[in-house]
TIKETOR-317481 format. One line per 5 residues: number of its first residue (from 1); their letters; for each residue x, y, z of C-alpha. Coordinates in steps of 0.2 Angstrom, whole numbers. Layout:
REM residues N
NUM	A	X,Y,Z; ...
REM end
This chain:
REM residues 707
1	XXXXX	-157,82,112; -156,65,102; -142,54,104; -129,56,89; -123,37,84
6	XXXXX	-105,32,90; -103,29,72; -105,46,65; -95,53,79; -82,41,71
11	XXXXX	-84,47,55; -81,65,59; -67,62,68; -59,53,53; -66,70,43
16	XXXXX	-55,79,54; -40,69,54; -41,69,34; -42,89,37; -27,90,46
21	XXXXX	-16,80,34; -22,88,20; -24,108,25; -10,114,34; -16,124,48
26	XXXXX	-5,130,65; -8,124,80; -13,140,89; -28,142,75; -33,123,79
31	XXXXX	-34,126,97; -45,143,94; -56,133,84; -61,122,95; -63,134,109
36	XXXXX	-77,143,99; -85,129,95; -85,123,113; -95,140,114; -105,138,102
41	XXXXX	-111,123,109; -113,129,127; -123,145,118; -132,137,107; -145,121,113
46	XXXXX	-156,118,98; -140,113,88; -129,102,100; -129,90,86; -121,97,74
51	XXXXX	-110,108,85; -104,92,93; -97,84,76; -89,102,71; -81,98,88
56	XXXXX	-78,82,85; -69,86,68; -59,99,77; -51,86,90; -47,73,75
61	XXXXX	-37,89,65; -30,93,82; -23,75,86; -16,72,69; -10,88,69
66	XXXXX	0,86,87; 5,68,82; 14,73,66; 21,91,72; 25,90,92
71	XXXXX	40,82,92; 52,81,109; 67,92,109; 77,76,110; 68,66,97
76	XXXXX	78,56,84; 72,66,71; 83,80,77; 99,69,71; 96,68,54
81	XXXXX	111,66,44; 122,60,60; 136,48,59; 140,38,76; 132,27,92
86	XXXXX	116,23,92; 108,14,108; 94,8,107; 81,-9,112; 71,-19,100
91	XXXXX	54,-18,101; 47,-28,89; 49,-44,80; 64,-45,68; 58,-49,51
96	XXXXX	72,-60,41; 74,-61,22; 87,-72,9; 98,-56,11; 91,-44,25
101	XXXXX	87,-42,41; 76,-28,49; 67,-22,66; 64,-7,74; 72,1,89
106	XXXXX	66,14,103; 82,26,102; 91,28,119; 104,39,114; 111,45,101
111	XXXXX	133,48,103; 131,49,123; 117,63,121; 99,55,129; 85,55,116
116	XXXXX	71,44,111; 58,40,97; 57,23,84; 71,20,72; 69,7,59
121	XXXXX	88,-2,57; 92,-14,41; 105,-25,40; 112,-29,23; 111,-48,26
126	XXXXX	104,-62,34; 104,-61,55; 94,-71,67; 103,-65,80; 94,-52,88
131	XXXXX	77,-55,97; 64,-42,105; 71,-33,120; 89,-35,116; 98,-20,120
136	XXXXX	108,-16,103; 124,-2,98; 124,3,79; 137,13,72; 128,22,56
141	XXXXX	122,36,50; 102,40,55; 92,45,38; 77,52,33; 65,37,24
146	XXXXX	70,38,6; 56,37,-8; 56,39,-25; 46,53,-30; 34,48,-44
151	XXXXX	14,46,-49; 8,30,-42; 23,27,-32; 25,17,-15; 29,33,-2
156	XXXXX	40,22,10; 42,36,22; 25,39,24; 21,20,28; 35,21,42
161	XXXXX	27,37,48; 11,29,49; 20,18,62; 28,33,71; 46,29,62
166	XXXXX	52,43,56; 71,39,52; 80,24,48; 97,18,51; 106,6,38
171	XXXXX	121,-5,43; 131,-13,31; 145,-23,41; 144,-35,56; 155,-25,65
176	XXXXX	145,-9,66; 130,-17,76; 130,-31,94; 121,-34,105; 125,-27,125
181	XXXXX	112,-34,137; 94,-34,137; 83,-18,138; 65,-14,147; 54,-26,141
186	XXXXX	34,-28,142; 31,-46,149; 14,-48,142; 24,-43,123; 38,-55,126
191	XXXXX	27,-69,132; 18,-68,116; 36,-66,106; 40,-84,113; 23,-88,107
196	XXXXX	27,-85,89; 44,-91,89; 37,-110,95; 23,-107,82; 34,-103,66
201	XXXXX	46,-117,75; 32,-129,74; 25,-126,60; 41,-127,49; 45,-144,58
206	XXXXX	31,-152,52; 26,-145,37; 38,-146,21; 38,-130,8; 26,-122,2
211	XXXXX	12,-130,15; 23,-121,28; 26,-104,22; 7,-101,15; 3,-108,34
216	XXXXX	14,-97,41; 6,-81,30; -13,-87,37; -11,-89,55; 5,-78,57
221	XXXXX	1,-65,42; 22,-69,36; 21,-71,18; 41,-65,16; 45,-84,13
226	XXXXX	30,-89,0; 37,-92,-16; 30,-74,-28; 23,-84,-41; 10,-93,-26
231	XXXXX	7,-74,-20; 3,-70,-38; -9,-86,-39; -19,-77,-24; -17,-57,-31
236	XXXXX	-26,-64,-49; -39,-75,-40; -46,-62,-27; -39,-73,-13; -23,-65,-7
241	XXXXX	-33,-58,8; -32,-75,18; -13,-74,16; -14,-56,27; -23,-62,47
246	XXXXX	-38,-51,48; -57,-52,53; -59,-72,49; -43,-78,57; -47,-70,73
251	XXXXX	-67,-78,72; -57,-95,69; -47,-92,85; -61,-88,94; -72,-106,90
256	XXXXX	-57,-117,91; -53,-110,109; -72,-111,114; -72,-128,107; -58,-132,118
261	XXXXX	-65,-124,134; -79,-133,132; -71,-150,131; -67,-147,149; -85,-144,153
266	XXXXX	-83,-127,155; -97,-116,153; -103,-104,139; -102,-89,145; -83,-93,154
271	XXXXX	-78,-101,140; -80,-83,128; -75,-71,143; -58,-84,145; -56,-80,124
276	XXXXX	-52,-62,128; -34,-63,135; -33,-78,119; -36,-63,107; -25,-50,114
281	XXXXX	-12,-62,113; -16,-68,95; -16,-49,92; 1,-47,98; 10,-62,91
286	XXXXX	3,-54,74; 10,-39,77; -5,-28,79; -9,-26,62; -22,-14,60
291	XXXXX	-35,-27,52; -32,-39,66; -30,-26,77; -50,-21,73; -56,-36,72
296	XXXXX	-48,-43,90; -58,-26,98; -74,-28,90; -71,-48,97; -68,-42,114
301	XXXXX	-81,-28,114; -95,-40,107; -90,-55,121; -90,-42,134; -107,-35,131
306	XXXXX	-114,-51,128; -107,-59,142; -103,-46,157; -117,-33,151; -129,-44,148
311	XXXXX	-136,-33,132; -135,-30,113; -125,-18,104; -127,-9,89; -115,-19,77
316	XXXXX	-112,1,70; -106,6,85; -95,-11,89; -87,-3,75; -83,14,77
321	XXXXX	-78,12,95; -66,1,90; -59,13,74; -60,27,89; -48,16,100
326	XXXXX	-36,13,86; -36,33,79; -34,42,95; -16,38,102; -11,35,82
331	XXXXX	-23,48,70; -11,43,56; -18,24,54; -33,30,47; -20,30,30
336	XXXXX	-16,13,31; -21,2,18; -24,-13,29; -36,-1,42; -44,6,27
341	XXXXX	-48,-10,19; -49,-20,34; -66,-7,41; -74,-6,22; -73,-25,20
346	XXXXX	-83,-25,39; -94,-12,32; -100,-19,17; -101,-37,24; -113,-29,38
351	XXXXX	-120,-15,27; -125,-25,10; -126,-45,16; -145,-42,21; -147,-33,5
356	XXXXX	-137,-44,-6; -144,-63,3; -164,-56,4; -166,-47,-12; -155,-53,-24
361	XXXXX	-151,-72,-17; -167,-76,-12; -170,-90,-24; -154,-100,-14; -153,-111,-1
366	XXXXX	-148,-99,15; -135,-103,20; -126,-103,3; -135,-87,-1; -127,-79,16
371	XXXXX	-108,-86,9; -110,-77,-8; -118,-61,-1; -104,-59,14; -89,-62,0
376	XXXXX	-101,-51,-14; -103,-37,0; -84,-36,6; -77,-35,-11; -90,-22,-16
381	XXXXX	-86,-11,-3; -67,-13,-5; -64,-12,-25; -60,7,-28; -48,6,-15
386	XXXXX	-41,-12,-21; -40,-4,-38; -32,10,-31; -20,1,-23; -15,-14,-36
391	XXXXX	-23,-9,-50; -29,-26,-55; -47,-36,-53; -50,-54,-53; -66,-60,-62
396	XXXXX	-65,-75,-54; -64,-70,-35; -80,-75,-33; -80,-96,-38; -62,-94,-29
401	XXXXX	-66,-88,-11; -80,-102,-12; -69,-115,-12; -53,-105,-2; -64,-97,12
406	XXXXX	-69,-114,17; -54,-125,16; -44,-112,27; -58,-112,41; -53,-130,43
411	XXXXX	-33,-127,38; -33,-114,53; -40,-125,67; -30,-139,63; -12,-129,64
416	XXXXX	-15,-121,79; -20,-141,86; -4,-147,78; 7,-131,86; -3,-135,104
421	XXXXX	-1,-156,102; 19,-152,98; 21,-145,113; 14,-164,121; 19,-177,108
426	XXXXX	28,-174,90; 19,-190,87; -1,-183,86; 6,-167,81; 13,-176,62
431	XXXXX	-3,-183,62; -16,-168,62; -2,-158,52; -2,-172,37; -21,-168,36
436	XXXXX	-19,-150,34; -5,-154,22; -16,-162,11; -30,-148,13; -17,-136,10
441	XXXXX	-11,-145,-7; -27,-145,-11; -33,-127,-9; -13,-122,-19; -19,-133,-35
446	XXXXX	-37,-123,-33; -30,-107,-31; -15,-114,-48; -31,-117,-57; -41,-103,-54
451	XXXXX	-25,-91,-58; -22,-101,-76; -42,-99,-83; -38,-82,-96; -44,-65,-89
456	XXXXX	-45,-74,-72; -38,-58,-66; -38,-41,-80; -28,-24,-78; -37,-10,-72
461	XXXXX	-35,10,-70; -34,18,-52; -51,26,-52; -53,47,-50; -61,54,-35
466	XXXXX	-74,58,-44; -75,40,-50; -77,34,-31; -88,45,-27; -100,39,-40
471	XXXXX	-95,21,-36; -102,23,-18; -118,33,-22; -123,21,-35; -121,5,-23
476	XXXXX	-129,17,-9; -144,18,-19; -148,5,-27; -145,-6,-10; -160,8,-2
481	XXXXX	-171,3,-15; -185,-3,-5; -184,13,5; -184,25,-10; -191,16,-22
486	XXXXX	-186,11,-39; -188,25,-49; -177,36,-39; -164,23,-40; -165,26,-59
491	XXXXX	-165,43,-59; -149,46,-46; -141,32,-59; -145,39,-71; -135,59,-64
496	XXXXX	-121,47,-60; -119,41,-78; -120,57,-84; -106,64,-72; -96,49,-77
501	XXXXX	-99,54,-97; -93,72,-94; -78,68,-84; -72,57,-101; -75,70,-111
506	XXXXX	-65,82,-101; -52,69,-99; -51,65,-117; -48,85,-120; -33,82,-110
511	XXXXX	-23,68,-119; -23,79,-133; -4,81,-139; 10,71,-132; 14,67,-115
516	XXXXX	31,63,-108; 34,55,-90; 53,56,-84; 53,45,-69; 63,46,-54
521	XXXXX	73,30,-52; 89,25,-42; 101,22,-58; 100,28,-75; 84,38,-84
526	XXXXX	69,32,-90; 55,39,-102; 36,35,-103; 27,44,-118; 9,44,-124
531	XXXXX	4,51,-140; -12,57,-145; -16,43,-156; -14,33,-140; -1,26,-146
536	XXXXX	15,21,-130; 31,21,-129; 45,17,-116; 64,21,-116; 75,12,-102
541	XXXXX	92,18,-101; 102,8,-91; 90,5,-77; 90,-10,-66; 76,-23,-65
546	XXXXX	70,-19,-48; 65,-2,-53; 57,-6,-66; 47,-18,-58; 44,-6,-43
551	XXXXX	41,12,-53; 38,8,-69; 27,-6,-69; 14,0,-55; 13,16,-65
556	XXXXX	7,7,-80; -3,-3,-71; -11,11,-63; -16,18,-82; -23,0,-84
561	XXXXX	-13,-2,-99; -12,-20,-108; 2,-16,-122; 17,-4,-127; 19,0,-143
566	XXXXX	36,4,-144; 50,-2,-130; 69,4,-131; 81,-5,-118; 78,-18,-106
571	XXXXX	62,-23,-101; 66,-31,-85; 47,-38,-75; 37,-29,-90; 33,-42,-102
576	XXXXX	28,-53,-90; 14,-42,-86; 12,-31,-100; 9,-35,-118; 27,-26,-128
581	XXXXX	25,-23,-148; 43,-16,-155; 56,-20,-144; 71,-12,-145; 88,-22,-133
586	XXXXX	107,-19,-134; 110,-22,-153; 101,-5,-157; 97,-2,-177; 98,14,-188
591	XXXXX	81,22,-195; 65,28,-192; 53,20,-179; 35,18,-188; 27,9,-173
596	XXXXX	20,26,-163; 9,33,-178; 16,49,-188; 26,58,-176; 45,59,-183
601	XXXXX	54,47,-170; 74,43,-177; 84,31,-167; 101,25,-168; 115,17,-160
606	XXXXX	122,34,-151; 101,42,-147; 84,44,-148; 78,60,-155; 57,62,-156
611	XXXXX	50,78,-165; 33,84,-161; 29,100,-169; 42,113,-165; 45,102,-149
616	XXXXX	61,89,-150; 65,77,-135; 83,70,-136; 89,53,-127; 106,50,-126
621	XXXXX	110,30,-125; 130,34,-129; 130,52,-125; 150,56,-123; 153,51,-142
626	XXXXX	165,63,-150; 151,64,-165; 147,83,-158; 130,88,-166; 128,73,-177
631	XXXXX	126,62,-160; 108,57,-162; 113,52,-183; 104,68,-187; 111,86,-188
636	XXXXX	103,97,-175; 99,114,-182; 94,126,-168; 88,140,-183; 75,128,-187
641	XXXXX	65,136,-170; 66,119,-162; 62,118,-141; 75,104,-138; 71,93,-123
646	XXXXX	86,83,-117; 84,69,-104; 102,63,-98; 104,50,-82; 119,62,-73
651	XXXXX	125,81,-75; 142,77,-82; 134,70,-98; 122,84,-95; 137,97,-96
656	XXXXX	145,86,-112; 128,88,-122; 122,104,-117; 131,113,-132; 130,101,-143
661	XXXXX	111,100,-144; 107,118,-139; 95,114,-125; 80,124,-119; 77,111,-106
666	XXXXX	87,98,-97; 79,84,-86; 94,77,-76; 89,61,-68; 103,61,-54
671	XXXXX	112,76,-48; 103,94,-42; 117,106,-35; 121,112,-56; 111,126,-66
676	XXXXX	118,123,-80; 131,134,-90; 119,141,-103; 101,148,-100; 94,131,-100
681	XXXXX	81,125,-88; 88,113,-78; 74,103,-70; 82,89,-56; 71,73,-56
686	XXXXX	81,68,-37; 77,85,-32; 60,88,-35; 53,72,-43; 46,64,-57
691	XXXXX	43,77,-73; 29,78,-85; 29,87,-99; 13,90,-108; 13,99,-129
696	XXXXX	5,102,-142; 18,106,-152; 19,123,-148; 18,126,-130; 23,114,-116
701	XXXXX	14,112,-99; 29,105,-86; 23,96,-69; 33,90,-58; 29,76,-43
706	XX	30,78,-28; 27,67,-12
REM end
């Protein structure tokens, strides 16, 4: 039998986790899988090898399976909605904002009854407090993670649950949380605590803002005190990825220690085995993020081998031990953006740099060749899933990382010589950390420049399945051209066009009619609509900036859109970003809007009312007038046939309108216990999500979102 790679054994155990997330099968049946399978295998020699990744697939459904849905009789989960003492000891580094505080707890008990599992406490204000291992009470109510339910929205509980946090606990006064002693502590944890908290010390000290903070993001991964508009700088140039520690920050560790070592005239081989205890605790003090996380156990697993084994390893199989080692105890990481992007960056650096430096950058000096092809093959592997995920790309990431990459492989040395020569003399200390000042001012006016050329950085859609799918096979294909020669590569290009052609043509079939998108927001309502002259509009009632910016905007990012025809209401972050025609604030006039092509779309002072065929969508913006059906400035005549949909913000003005306007269907964007007091369709956004209504003009499709 041959060997199957580590690799592929990785990859069908990420299959299987994938599998249990997304088909919802019972324990029992997961278990009876595996047994026949285990049978199979003892049955059957010839096909081992294939038997053993069915296996293998079956254990990663099992695990994700057992990690989400065996829980502990006396789990915290089990207290949802419970008022009262909470005990509990910190086990992580508390993170501190202008106006919040937050860490995480291992539960104690719960009102005097023992439990346990991770509860994510916030306090509504500034704290430092509270350290890791304090032993803390809280007086609060224990709540599920709450999300807004909308099309590319931010699922909050499903990042904590990643984490194993499955409630959270939110204090608003001083006097509902102290401190009580000091819990159970891991010393190796608290040693590399201190660590951190001399590090941000020092560096703070000695470095004035920004320097400090963007210093703080690249050794410490803490970006929470960069100024936004230096964090947009690094999201437009294709460079925000030295602000989060991962692969390269760890490889910088590792030289600056092994330089050090062997000042002291220790050996080579000493000087990388004594880098190992350096890189768990790096590892620590950054939290384990799963980037660093994978790069610190491919570090250790090469520097063993090398060194104690006295052999070569497959760089494939560095890597999917190390994924393996992170998946097992925590299946639900493989969702996490940072281990998703963190393994395809490694992937295509390993997987395209020959390709990219041999065949392509072969006319180049080598060394500059290998810079290109290592920054070319990482952001070709990771794109879908950036533009999945921020829905923007930077034309210019390439000239940018060129001149970044290499000024923080010298900024990153020198801050962790100026936080180690602070600890013998302040004095040496200022001196290195004014020459990473003025690297860091330097590499800040880069980035400022870079950021200010137009279409530095341009909009995207999130890609389809589909899309990716094509992606991949296309960069596959043309980087085993020499394997499969040229004119396959052609031909497998040219299929992927074609299935790229066909699902436009589908899609454009789709965005026939009109398309109404009722968002699930925290205060007020608000409307996207699409008409089928692709022309956009966007009604904000009474909805604060900071959903605006966090729903609405990502959602139009997401569509990759550059401009709104039509805007009612406030705009809030919008225009900063996206390009606004007609814009309608608080002195609202009387007429007929022209700026969305020939549908009929009446606005006035009291509503909006937009007709579409024998479809009407009504919008209160003063909807407890005492006009009665005059309210939107224009009689409503039910005999005329019309299918009134009516969006209001809460269900007393729903009760108000709903015998005014003789609604078929009401979308009620806070509120779910009424059903109305006619035989309207009541559809609650807070209880079910974000609606989309889809029509014609005669019939109507209605989707709602759910997490």
């Amino acid at each position: 039998m041959n060997t199957i790679p580590l690799f592929s054994i990785t990859i069908a155990y990420i299959i299987g986790i994938v599998m249990g997330r997304y088909i919802h099968i019972g324990l029992g049946w997961i278990y009876g899988i595996c047994l026949v399978i285990v049978c199979l295998s003892i049955v059957f020699s010839r096909d081992k090898n294939y038997l053993l990744l069915l296996t293998t697939m079956a254990i990663g459904c099992l695990f994700y399976s057992m990690d989400s849905q065996l829980l502990p009789a006396n789990h915290i989960s089990h207290f949802i909605n419970y008022k009262g003492t909470i005990i509990g000891n910190i086990i992580d580094y508390p993170q501190i904002y202008s106006n919040r505080t937050q860490f995480t707890i291992e539960a104690e008990s719960v009102g005097g009854i023992k439990t346990c599992g991770k509860v994510q406490v916030g306090l509504a204000w500034m704290d430092n407090r509270f350290e890791y291992g304090d032993k803390v009470l809280l007086v609060g109510m224990i709540r599920q993670p709450f999300s807004l339910k909308n099309p590319d929205g931010f699922d909050f509980g499903q990042y904590l649950a990643h984490q194993k946090i499955l409630v959270v606990c939110c204090i608003q006064g001083d006097n509902q949380i102290k401190r009580i002693g000091r819990g159970r502590v891991n010393p190796i944890m608290a040693f590399s605590v201190m660590i951190k908290n001399r590090a941000v010390k020092s560096i703070y000290q000695l470095l004035p803002q920004p320097q400090s903070s963007f210093l703080d993001g690249v050794i410490l991964g803490n970006r929470t005190s960069l100024p936004k508009n230096i964090q947009k700088w690094f999201a437009d140039t294709g460079t925000l990825h030295i602000l989060a520690v991962s692969g390269m920050n760890v490889a910088l560790v590792v030289i600056t220690f092994f330089f050090f070592f062997r000042l002291f005239g220790i050996s080579k081989k000493l000087a990388y085995l004594l880098n190992i205890p350096i890189i768990i605790i790096f590892c620590l003090v950054t939290g384990c993020v799963p980037s660093v996380l994978r790069a610190s156990l491919m570090a250790i697993l090469f520097l063993i081998s090398r060194n104690l084994l006295d052999r070569d390893i497959s760089i494939y199989h560095v890597i999917g031990l190390a994924a393996l080692i992170c998946l097992v105890p925590c299946p639900q990481m493989v969702f996490d953006l940072s281990f998703q992007l963190s393994f395809l960056a490694v992937l295509g650096i390993v997987y395209l740099t020959p390709f990219i430096s041999e065949k392509l950058l072969f006319f180049l000096p080598r060394w500059l060749a290998l810079i290109i092809a290592t920054t070319l093959g990482a952001q070709l592997a990771t794109t879908p899933l950036l533009s999945c995920s921020f829905h923007k790309m930077s034309l210019i990431s390439l000239a940018s990382n060129a001149i970044v990459v290499p000024l923080v492989g010298l900024i990153t040395p020198l801050g962790l010589i100026s936080f180690g020569l602070n600890i013998i003399s302040y004095k040496l200390a200022w001196l290195i950390a004014y020459l990473n000042y003025l690297l860091i001012t330097l590499l800040l006016i880069c980035v400022e420049f870079f950021a200010s050329i137009p279409y530095a950085c341009i909009p995207v859609s999130s890609p389809s399945f589909l899309d990716i799918a094509i992606y991949y096979l296309v960069l596959i294909t043309i980087s085993l051209a020499s394997k499969i020669g040229w004119r396959n590569v052609v031909l497998i290009c040219l299929i992927a066009a074609n299935l790229f052609l066909w699902e436009q043509v589908v899609l454009s079939r789709d965005k026939a009619g009109l398309t109404a998108t009722f968002f699930d927001i925290k205060k007020g309502s608000v409307a996207y609509l699409e008409f089928e002259n692709n022309k956009r509009m966007l009604i904000n009632i009474d909805t604060k900036e900071g959903d605006m910016e966090q729903v609405v905007l990502p959602f139009l990012q997401a569509k990759g859109l550059r401009m709104i025809n039509v805007v009612i209401g406030d705009t809030g972050a919008l225009d900063k970003e996206i390009k606004i025609g007609l814009r309608f604030g608080e002195n609202i006039p009387s007429g007929r809007i022209t700026g969305c092509g020939n549908a009929p779309i009446f606005i006035n002072p009291m509503g909006i009312q937009i007709d579409h065929g024998r479809v009407r969508f009504l919008f209160p913006i003063s909807p407890l007038s005492k006009e009665g059906s005059g309210l939107f400035g224009y009689q409503l005549d039910p005999s005329k046939g019309k299918q009134v949909i009516l969006n209001v913000p809460t269900i007393k003005i729903a009760r108000t309108l709903e015998n005014k306007t003789d609604a078929k269907i009401m979308i009620i964007s806070r509120g779910c216990k009424w059903q109305g007091d006619k035989d309207s369709r009541i559809l609650s956004i807070k209880e079910g999500g974000a609606v989309i209504i889809t029509t014609d003009g005669e019939d109507m499709r209605i989707k709602r979102y759910e997490l």
